[in-house]
Backbone as a chain_set.jsonl record, in Angstrom:
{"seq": "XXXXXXXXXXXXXXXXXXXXXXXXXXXXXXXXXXXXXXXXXXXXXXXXXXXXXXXXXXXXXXXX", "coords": {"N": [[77.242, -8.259, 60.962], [78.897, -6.951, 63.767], [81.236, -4.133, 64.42], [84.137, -5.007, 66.795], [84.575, -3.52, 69.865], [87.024, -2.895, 70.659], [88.817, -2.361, 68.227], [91.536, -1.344, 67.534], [92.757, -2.36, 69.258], [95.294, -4.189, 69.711], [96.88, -7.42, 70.439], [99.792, -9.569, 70.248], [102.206, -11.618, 70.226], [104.751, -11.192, 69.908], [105.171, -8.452, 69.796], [106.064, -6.201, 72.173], [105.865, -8.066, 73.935], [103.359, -9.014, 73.743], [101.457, -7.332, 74.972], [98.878, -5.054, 75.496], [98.334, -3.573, 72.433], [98.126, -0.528, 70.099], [97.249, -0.909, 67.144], [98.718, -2.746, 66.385], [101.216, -1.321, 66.392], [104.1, -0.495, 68.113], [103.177, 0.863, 70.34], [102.128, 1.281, 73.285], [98.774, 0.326, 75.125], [98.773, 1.589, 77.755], [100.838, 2.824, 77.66], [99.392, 5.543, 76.589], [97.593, 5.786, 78.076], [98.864, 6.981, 80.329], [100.145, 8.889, 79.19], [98.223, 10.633, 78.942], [97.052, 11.039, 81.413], [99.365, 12.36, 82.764], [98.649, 14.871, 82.009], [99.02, 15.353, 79.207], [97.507, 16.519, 76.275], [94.943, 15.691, 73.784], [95.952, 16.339, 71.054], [98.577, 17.1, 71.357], [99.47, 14.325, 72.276], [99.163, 13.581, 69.813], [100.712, 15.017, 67.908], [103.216, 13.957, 69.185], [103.604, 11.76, 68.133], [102.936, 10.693, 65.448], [102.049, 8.958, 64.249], [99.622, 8.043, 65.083], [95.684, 8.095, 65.056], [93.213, 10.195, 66.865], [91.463, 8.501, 67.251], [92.792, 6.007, 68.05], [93.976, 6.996, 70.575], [91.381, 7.324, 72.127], [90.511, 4.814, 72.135], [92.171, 3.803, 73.804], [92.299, 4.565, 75.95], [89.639, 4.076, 76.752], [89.947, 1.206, 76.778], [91.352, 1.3, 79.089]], "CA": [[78.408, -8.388, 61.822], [79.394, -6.121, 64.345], [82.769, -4.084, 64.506], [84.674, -4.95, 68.164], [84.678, -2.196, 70.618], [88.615, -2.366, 70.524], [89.364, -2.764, 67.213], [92.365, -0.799, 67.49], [93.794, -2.529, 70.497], [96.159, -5.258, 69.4], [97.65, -8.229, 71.141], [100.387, -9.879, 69.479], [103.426, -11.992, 71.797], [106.32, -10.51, 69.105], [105.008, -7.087, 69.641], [106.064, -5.436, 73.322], [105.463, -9.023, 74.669], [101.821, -9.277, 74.149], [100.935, -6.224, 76.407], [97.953, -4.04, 74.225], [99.461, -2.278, 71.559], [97.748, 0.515, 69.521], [97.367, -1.273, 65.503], [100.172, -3.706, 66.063], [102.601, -0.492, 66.346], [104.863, -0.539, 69.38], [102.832, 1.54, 70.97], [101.292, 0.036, 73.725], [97.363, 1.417, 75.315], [99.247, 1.625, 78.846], [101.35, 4.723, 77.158], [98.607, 6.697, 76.056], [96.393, 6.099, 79.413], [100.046, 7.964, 81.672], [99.812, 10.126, 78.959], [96.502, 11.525, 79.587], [97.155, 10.593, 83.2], [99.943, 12.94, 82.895], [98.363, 15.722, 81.568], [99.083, 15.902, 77.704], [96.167, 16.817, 75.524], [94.957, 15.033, 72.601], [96.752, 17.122, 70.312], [100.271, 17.226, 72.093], [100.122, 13.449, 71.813], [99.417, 13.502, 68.61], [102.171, 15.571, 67.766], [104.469, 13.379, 69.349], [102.901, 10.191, 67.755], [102.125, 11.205, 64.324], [101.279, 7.599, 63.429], [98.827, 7.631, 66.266], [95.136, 8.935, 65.029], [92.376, 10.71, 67.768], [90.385, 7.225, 67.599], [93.575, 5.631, 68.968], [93.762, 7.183, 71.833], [89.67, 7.375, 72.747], [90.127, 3.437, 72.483], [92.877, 3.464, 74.689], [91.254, 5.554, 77.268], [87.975, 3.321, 77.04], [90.335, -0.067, 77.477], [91.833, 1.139, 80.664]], "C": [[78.765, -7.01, 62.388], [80.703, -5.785, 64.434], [83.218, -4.43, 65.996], [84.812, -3.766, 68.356], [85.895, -2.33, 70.603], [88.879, -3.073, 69.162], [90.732, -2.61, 66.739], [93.448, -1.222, 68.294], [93.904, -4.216, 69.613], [96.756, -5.869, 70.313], [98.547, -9.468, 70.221], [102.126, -10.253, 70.07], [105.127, -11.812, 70.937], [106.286, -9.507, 69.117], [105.245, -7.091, 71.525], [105.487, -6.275, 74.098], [104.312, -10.118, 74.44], [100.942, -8.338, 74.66], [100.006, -5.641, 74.904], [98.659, -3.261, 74.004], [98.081, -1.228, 71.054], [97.885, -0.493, 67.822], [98.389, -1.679, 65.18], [100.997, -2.72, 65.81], [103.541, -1.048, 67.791], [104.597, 0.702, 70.301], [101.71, 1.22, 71.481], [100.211, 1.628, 74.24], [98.024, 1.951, 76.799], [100.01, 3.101, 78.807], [100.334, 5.725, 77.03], [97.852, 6.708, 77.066], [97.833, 7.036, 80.37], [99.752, 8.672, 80.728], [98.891, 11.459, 79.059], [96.546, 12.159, 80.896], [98.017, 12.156, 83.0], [99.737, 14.208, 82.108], [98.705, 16.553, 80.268], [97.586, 15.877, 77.443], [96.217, 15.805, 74.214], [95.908, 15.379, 71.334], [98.294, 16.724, 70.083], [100.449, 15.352, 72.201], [100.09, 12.947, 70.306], [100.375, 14.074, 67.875], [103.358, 15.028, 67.909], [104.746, 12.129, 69.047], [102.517, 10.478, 66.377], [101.853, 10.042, 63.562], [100.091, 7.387, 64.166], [97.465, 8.948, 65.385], [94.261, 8.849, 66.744], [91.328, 9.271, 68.432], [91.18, 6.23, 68.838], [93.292, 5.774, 70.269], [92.131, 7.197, 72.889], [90.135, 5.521, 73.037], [90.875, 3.285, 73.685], [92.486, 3.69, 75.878], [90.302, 4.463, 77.425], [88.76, 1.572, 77.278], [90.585, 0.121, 78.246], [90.728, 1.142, 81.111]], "O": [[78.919, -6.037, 61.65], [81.521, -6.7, 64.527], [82.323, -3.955, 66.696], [85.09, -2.93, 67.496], [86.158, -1.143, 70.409], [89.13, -4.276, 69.095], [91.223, -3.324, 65.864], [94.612, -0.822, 68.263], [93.071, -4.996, 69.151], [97.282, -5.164, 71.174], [97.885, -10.247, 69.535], [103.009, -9.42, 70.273], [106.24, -12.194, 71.299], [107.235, -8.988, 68.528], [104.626, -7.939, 72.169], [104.689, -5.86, 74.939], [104.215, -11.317, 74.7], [99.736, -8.562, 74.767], [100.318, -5.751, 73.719], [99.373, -2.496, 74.651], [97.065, -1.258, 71.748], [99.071, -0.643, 67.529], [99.049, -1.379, 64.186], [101.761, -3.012, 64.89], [103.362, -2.171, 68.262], [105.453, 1.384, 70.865], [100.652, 0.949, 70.913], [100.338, 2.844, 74.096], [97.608, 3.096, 76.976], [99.892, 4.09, 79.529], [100.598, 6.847, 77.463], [97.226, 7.764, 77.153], [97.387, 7.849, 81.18], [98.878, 9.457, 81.096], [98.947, 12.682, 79.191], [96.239, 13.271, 81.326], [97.298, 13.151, 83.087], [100.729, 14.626, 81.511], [98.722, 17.775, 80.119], [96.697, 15.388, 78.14], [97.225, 15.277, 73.745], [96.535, 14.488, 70.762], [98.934, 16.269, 69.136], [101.623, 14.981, 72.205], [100.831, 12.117, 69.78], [100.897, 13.32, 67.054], [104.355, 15.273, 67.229], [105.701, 11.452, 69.426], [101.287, 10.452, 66.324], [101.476, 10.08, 62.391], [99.457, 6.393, 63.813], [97.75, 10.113, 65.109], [94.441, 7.971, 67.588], [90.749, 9.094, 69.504], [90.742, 5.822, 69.913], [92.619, 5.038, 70.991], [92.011, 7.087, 74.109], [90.037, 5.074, 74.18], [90.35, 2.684, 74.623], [92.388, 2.838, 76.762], [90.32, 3.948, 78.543], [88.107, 0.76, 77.934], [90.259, -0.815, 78.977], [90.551, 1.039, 82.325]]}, "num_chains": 1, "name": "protein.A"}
């Protein structure tokens, strides 16, 4: 058995609608793609996310 390429991306219609979250947090993949977008670094959102690891965000990036 293979792992899913988003294993990390959650959909779940009591969480932030339904919209892709991040590991059923309330932190949807749509945040972390403006973040990028908007020129934070991996780091600097990790810093401001400290439930959020580095894999997170790669998935998020690779679902948009």
């Amino acid at each position: 058995m293979t792992p899913t390429l988003f294993d990390r991306i959650t959909f779940d219609p009591r969480i932030m609608g339904g919209r892709a979250c991040i590991r059923g947090m309330r932190i949807t993949a749509s945040l972390l793609v403006n973040l990028v977008a908007n020129g934070m670094t991996l780091e600097e959102i990790l810093g401001e996310y400290p439930d959020l690891e580095a894999e997170d965000v790669r998935q998020a990036l690779q679902y948009a």
